[in-house]
DRENNU-480824 format. One record per residue (C-alpha): x, y, z. Coordinates in steps of 0.1 Angstrom, whole numbers, plus 2048, in hexadecimal, padded with zeros to 3 digits. Each point is the difference from the previous one (the first is absolute). Example, Ala and Ser with C-alpha at 12.3 -4.5 7.8 and 13.67 -1.06 7.14 Angstrom:
87B7D384E80E8227F9
This chain:
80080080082081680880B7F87DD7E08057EF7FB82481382480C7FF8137F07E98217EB80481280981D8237F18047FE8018277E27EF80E8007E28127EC7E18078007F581E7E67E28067EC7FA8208097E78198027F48268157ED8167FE7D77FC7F37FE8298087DA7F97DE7F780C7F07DE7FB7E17FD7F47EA7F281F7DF7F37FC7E480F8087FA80C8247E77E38147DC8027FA7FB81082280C81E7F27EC8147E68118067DD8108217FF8008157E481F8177FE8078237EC81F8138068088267F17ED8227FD7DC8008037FC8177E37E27FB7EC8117F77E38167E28137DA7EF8058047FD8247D78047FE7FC7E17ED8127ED8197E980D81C7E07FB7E480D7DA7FE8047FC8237DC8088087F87E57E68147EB8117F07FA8248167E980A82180F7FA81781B81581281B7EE8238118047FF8227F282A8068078058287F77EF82480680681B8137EA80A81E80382B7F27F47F37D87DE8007F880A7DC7EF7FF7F181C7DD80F80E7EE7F67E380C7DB7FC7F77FC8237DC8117FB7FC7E87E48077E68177EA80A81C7E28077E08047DE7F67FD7F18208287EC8048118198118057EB81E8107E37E881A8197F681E80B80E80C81F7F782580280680B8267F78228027EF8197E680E8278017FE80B7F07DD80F7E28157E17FB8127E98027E28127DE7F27FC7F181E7D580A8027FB7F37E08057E080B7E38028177EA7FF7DF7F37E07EE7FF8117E180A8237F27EF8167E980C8187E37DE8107F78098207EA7E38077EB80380A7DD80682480381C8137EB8157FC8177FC7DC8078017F57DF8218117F88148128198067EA81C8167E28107F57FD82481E7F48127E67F08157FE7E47E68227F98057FD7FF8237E07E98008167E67EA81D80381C7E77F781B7F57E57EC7DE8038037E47F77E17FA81E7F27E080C7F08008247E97EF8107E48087F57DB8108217F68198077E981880D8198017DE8148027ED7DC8267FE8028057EF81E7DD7ED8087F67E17EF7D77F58068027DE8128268038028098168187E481180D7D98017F57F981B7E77D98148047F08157EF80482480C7E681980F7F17E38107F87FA8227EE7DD7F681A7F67E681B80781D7ED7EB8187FE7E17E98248017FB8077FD8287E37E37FF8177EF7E981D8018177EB7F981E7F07E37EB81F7F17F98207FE8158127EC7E47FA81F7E880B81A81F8227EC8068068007D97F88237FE81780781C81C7ED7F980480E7DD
């Protein structure tokens, strides 16, 4: 896009996205005595689709969610927790506020599954590559995200995580379902 917009420039660099290996097994699934969690790490901008996950939660009733990420001063924060209390799963959601990077790898663990739900906005489709993703695949976790151009060079549908369509609160929730469904698929997902 640079290029397109500006023109050649001898001195730009790519540098691509990318986490620290954490050297985490993949473990199974917690025991049944504890409820599936569904995890989110990042901004809760609008455009990240933080508000799906909270949307698929409430479809969910028998799920928990980890919303890892805003800041108790942004409205962000504020409205993805009114969403929460609107749709009635607020209390099966814990809200953890911005952690220390470290800490953040070590939370994600707590989930069953994590979720990559950008919708299909502008700059969804094109300008972004969350190092979130990078960080879900270090914790080893199955992964479930929007099929979006931006995730198409790194995600593979039934390979290494499971692809939805975007915008989609119900499409979103399927895609967990399938995980949840199966734990052969989840440890695939995971491993890969």
């Amino acid at each position: 896009e640079l290029d397109r917009r500006f023109g050649n420039r001898a001195h730009v660099a790519v540098v691509p996205d990318g986490t620290r290996n954490f050297g985490v097994p993949f473990s199974a699934l917690r025991p049944p005595s504890s409820a599936f969690t569904i995890g989110y790490a990042g901004h809760l901008y609008p455009w990240k689709g933080v508000d799906l996950v909270v949307e698929a939660i409430a479809g969910l009733p028998d799920t928990r969610g980890l919303i890892i990420g805003g800041h108790d001063k942004e409205a962000d924060l504020a409205r993805v927790r009114a969403l929460a209390e609107a749709r009635f799963c607020s209390l099966r959601i814990l809200f953890t506020g911005m952690l220390p990077p470290p800490d953040v790898a070590a939370k994600l663990r707590d989930a069953d599954v994590l979720v990559l739900p950008n919708p299909s906005s502008a700059l969804s489709q094109a300008f972004t590559s969350p190092l979130k993703l990078f960080e879900y695949m270090a914790a080893r976790r199955p992964i479930v995200a929007s099929r979006i151009p931006a995730f198409a060079g790194v995600l593979r549908h039934g390979e290494n995580a499971w692809l939805v369509a975007p915008d989609s609160p119900e499409a979103l929730a399927e895609g967990i379902e399938s995980v949840l469904a199966s734990p052969a698929l989840a440890q695939r997902l995971a491993e890969q």
